[in-house]
C-alpha positions as CSV (number, residue, x, y, z in Angstrom):
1,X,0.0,0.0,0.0
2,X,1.3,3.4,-0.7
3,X,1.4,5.9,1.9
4,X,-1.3,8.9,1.8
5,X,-0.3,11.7,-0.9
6,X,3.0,10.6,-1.5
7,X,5.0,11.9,-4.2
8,X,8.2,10.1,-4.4
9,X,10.0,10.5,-7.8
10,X,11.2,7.1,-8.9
11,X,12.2,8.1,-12.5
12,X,16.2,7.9,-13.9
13,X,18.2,10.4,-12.7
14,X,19.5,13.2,-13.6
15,X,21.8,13.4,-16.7
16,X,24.5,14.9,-14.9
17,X,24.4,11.7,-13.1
18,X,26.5,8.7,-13.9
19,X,25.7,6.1,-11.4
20,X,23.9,3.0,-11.5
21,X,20.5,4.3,-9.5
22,X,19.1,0.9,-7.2
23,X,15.0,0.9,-5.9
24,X,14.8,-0.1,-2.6
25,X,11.4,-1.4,-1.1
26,X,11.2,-0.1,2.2
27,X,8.4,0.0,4.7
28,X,6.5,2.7,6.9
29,X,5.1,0.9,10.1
30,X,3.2,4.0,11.4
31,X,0.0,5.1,12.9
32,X,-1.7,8.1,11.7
33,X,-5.1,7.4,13.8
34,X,-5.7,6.0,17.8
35,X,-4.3,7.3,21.4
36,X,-1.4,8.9,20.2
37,X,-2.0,10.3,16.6
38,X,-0.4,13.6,16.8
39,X,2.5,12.4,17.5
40,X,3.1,9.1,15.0
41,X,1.2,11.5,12.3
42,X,4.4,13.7,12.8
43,X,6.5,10.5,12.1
44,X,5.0,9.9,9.1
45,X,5.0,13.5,7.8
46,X,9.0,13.3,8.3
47,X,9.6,10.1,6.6
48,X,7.7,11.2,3.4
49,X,10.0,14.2,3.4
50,X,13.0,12.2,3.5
51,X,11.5,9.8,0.8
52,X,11.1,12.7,-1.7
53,X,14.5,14.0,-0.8
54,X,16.3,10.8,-1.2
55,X,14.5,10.3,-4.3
56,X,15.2,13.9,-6.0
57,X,18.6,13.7,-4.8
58,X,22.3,12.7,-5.6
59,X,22.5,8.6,-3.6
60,X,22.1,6.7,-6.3
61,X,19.3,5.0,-4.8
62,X,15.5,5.3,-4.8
63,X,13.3,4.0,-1.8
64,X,9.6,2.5,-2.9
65,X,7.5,3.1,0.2
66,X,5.2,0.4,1.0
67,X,2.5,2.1,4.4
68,X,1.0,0.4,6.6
69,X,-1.2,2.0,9.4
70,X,-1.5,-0.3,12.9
71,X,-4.0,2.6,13.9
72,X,-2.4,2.8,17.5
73,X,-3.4,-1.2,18.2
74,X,-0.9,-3.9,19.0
75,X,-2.3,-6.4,17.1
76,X,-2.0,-4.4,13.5
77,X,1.6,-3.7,13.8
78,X,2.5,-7.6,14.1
79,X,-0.2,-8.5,11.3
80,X,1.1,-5.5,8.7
81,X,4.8,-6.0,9.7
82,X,4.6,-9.9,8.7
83,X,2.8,-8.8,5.5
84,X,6.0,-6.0,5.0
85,X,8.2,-9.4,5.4
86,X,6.3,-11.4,3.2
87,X,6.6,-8.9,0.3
88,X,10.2,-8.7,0.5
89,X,10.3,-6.1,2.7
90,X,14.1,-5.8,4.6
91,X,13.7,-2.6,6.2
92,X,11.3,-0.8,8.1
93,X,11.2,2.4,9.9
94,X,8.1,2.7,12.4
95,X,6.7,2.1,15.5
96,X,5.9,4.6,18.4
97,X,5.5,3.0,21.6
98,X,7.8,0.1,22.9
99,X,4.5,-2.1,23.5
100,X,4.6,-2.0,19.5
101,X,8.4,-2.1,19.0
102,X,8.8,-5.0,21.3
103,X,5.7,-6.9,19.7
104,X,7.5,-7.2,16.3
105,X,11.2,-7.2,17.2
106,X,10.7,-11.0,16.8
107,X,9.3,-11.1,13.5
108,X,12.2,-9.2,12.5
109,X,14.6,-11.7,14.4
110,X,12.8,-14.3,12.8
111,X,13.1,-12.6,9.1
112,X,16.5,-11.2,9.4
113,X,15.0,-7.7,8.4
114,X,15.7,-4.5,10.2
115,X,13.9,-2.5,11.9
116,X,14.8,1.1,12.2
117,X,12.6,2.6,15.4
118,X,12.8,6.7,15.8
119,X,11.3,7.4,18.9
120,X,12.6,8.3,22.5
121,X,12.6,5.0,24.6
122,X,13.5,4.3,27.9
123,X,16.6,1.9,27.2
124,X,17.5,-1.2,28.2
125,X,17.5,-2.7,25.3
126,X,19.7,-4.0,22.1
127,X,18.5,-6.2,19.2
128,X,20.8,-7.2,16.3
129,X,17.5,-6.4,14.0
130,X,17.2,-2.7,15.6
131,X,18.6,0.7,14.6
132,X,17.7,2.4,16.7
133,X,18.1,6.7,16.1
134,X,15.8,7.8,19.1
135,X,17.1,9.0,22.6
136,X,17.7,6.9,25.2
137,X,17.6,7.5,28.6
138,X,20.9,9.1,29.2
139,X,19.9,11.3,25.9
140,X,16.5,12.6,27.3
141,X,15.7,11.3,31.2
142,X,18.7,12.1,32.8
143,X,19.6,15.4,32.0
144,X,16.0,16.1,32.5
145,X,16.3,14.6,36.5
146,X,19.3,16.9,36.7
147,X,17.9,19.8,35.4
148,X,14.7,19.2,37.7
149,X,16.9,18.8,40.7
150,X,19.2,22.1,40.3
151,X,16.1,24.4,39.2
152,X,13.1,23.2,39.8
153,X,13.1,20.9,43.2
154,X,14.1,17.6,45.0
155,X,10.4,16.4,45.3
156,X,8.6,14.7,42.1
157,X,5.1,13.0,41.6
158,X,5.0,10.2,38.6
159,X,1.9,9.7,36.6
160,X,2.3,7.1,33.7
161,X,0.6,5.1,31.3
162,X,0.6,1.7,32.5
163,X,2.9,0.0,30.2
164,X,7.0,-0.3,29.4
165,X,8.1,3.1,28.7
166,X,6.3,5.2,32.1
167,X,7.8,1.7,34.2
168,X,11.0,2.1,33.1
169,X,11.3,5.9,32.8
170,X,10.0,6.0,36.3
171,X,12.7,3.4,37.8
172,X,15.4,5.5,36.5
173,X,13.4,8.8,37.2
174,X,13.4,7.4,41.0
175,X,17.4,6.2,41.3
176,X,18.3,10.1,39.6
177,X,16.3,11.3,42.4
178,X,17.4,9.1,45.3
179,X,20.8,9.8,44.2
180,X,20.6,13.6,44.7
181,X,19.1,12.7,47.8
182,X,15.6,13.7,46.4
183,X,12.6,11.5,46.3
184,X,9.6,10.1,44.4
185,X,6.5,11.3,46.5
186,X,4.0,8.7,44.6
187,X,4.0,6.9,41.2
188,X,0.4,6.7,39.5
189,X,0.0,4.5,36.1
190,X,-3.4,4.4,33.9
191,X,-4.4,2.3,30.8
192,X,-3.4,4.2,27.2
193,X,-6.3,6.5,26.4
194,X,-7.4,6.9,29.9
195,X,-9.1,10.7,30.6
196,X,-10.2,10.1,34.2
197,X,-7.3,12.4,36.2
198,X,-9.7,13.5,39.5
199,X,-8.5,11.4,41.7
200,X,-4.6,11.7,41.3
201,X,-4.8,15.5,40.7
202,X,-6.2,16.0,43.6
203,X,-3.5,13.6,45.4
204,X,-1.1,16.0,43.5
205,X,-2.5,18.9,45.2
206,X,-2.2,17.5,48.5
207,X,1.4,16.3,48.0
208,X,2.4,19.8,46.3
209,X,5.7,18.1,44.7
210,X,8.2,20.4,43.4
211,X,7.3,18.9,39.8
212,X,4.8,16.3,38.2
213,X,6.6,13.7,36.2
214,X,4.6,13.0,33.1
215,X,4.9,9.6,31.2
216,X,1.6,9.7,30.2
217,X,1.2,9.4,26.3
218,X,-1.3,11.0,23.5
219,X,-5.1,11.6,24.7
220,X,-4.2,10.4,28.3
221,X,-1.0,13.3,28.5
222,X,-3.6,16.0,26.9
223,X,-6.1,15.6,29.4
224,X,-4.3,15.2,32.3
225,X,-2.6,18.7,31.3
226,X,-5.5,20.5,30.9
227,X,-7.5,18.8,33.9
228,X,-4.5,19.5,36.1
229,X,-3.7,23.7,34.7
230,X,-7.9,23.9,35.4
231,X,-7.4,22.1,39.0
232,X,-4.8,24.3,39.8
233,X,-7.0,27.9,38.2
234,X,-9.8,26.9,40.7
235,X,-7.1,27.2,43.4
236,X,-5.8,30.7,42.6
237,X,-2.4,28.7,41.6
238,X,0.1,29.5,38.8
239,X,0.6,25.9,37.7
240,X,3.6,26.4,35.8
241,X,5.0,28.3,38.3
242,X,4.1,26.4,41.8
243,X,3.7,22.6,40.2
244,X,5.3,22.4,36.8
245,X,4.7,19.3,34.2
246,X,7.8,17.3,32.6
247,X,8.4,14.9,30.8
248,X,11.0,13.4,27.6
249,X,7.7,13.5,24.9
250,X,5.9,16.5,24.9
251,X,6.2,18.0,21.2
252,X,5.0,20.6,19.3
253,X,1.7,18.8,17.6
254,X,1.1,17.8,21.3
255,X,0.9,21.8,22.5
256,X,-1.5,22.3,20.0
257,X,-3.8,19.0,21.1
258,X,-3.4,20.6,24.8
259,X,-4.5,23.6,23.6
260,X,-4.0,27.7,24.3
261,X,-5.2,27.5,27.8
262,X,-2.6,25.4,28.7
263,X,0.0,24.4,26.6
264,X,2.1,27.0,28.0
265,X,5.2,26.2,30.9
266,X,5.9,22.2,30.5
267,X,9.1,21.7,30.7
268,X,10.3,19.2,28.2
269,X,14.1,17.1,27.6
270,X,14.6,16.5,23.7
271,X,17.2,16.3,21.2
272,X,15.5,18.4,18.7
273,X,13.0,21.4,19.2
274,X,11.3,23.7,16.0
275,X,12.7,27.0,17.6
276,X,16.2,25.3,17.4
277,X,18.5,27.8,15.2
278,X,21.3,26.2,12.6
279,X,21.5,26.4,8.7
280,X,20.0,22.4,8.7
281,X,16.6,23.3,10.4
282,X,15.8,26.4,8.8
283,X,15.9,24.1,5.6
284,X,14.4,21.3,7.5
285,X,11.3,23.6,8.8
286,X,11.4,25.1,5.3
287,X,10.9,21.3,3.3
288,X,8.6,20.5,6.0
289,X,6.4,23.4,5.5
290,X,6.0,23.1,2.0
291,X,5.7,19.7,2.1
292,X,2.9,19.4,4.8
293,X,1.0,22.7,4.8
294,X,-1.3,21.5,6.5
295,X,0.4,20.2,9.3
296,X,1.2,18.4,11.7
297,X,3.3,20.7,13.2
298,X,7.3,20.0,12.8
299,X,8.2,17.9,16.0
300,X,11.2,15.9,17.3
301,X,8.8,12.8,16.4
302,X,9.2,14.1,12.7
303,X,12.7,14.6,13.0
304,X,14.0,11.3,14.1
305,X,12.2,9.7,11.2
306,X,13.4,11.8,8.9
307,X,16.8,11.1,10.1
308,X,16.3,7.3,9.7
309,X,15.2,7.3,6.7
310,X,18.1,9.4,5.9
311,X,20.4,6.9,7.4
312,X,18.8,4.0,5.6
313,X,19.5,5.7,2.6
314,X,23.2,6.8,2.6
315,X,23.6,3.0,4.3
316,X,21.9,1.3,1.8
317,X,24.0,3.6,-0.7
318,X,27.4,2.5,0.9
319,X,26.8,-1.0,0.6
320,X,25.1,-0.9,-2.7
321,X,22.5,-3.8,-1.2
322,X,19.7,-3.9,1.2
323,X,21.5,-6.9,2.8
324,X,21.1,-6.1,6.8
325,X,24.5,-6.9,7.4
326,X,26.1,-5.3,4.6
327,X,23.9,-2.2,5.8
328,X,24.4,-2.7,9.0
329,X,28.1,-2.3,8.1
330,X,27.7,0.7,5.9
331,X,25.6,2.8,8.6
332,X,28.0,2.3,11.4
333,X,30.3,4.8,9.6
334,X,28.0,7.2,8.7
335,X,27.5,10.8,9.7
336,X,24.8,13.0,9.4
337,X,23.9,16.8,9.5
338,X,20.6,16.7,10.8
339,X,18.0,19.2,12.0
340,X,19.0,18.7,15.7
341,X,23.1,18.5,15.3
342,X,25.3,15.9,14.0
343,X,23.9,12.1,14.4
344,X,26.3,9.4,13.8
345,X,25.4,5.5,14.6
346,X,27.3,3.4,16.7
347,X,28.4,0.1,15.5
348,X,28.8,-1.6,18.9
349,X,25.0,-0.7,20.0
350,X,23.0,0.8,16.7
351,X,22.2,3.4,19.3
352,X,22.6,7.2,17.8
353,X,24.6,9.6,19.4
354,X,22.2,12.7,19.7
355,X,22.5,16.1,21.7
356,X,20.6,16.3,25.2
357,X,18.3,19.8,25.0
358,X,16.3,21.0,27.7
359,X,12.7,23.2,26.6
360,X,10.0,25.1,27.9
361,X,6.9,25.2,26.3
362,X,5.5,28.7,25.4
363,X,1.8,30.0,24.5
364,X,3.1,29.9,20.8
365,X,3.0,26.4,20.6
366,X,6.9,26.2,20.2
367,X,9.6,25.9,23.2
368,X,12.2,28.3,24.8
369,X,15.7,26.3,25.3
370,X,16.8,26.5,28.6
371,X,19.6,24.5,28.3
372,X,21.6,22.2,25.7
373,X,24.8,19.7,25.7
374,X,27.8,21.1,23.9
375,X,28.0,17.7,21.5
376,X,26.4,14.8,20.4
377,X,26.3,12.2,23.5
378,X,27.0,8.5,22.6
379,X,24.2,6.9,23.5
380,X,24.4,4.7,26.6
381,X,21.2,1.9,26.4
382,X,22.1,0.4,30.0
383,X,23.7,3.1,31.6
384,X,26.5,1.6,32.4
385,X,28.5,4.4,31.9
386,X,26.7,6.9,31.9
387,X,27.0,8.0,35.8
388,X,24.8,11.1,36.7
389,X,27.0,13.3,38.8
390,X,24.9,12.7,41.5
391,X,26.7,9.5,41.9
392,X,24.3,6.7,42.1
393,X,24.1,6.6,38.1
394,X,27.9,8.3,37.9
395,X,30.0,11.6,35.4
396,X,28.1,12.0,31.9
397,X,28.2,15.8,29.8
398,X,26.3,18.1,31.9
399,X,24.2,20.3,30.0
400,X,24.9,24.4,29.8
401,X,22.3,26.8,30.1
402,X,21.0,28.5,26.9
403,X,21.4,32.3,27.3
């Protein structure tokens, strides 16, 4: 199936061109409808761009998209990713949640195919059929707990949805804290698409944490925002202020599914934001915006599938074959100039190296950066070496503050 309103150009190349040009079949495993829409809809949005720049550009390559939509449920992404396989499919860049990632990393195993997965996870986790080109947790969570800690308190209140990614997040999330001899006031975890927040906002409110750590995703996060900003109103409080949201997810599409009256103050660890300023996202945000006028809104979501697709393409350049080792190979010695900084993969973990950022959300629907690593961080997936300076974790790049 082809994916919605794409315009790849598949024709010969160029003239100027003297290269043997290769089609590629590869496959988009993403959801543009269920709990967490706006955010998958932004991965898709950034993998058609790459598409259509890979195919109007110099690799002599050309990738033939083949979509399939899991619609946000388990089951589809296990049924679409064995019909991918069956066609021939060897590589596949999709998947938002772990819950979905995890569900057909054996498949994959099974297939020898590769999967390339773009989202922020929580770690924890290497398989020889994974590239993986999201943060990990010592990309996103912990220079988020040690940001919270200097500037914003030592006191934190979890509220998840109940699967992998808030479990995990929230372990770590707890040892950060217990290291800097902080704490974890209460953890709270609800099914994906819950809207029901009464009861543990008003726990919140009678625990006044220093901050509200949000693992929440989609419809569930949305709500909760809004319920909690209008909690907090009917109390004369200045949420932002007295009891401020974070959380490693929160993206620009999302502000706009929170909406004006309170998408404004969440404090959010990334490696890429919109507002960020370098030659490579003004042409980013520029492709993007003629390319999607109608939205979704540019997002780190959109980013970090662009950026695999990217990588799939130089690799599958390099090696002149969609052969996973033989691309395997090739991507381990590529480098990047993405959007968000340099992104390079390493060959002993497929992790990417990525650069830590720190945002606050404004009532523009973009984010201030309050604070950024100098380089791209080698990604760490078990944190073994990546010790927070608080000890319990131990010494990792500690993030400056944007001026």
């Amino acid at each position: 199936m082809a994916p919605p309103a794409v315009r790849s150009r598949t024709g010969p190349p160029p003239e100027s061109f003297d290269v043997t040009v290769t089609a590629f079949p590869i496959g988009l495993l993403i959801s543009t409808a269920g709990p967490y829409a706006e955010a998958s809809t932004g991965m898709l949005a950034g993998a058609l761009l790459a598409v259509e720049a890979v195919n109007a550009g110099p690799l002599p390559v050309r990738l033939v998209p083949r979509f399939g939509d899991p619609r946000g449920e388990l089951a589809r992404y296990a049924a679409l990713g064995d019909e991918m396989l069956a066609a021939g499919v060897r590589h596949v860049v999709g998947c938002y949640t772990s819950s979905s990632r995890k569900e057909i990393i054996p498949q994959f195993e099974k297939a020898d195919a590769l999967l390339w997965y773009p989202s922020h996870y929580e770690g924890f986790e290497s398989s020889p059929n994974v590239v993986y080109t999201g943060p990990v947790a010592n990309q996103h969570l912990l220079p988020l707990a040690d940001y919270l800690v200097r500037h914003v308190g030592q006191t934190a209140f979890c509220v998840g949805s109940n699967y992998i990614w808030a479990w995990e997040n929230n372990r770590v999330m707890r040892d950060a804290m217990a290291a800097a001899g902080g704490t974890v006031l209460a953890e709270r975890y609800f099914a994906v698409g819950s809207t029901d927040f009464d009861q543990v906002i008003a726990a919140i409110l009678a625990e006044r944490p220093a901050f509200v750590f949000n693992t929440l995703i989609g419809v569930s996060s949305y709500r909760f925002v809004r319920d909690l900003r209008a909690a907090c109103g009917r109390r004369g409080l200045d949420q932002p202020a007295v009891l401020p949201v974070a959380s490693c997810t929160l993206s620009e599409p999302e502000l706009a599914a929170i909406g004006p009256g309170a998408m404004d103050g969440h404090i959010t660890s990334s490696v890429y934001f919109a507002s960020l300023a370098s030659p490579e996202n003004d042409r980013f945000r520029a492709a993007y915006a003629a390319r999607h006028p109608g939205g979704p809104a540019v997002s780190a979501d959109a980013e970090a599938t662009y950026v695999a697709v990217m990588l799939l393409a130089q690799a599958l350049a390099a090696a002149g074959t969609d052969e996973i080792g033989a691309v395997k190979a090739a991507v381990g010695r590529q480098v990047l100039r993405a959007p968000g900084g340099e992104v390079a993969i390493d060959p002993e973990t497929m992790h990417a190296a990525l650069t830590p950022r720190i945002g606050r959300s404004n009532a523009a629907g973009q984010f201030d950066i309050l604070a950024e690593a100098p380089a791209p961080v080698r990604a760490d997936p078990y944190l073994i070496g990546s010790a927070s300076r608080f000890g319990a974790l131990a010494p990792r790049p500690r993030l400056r503050i944007a001026s």
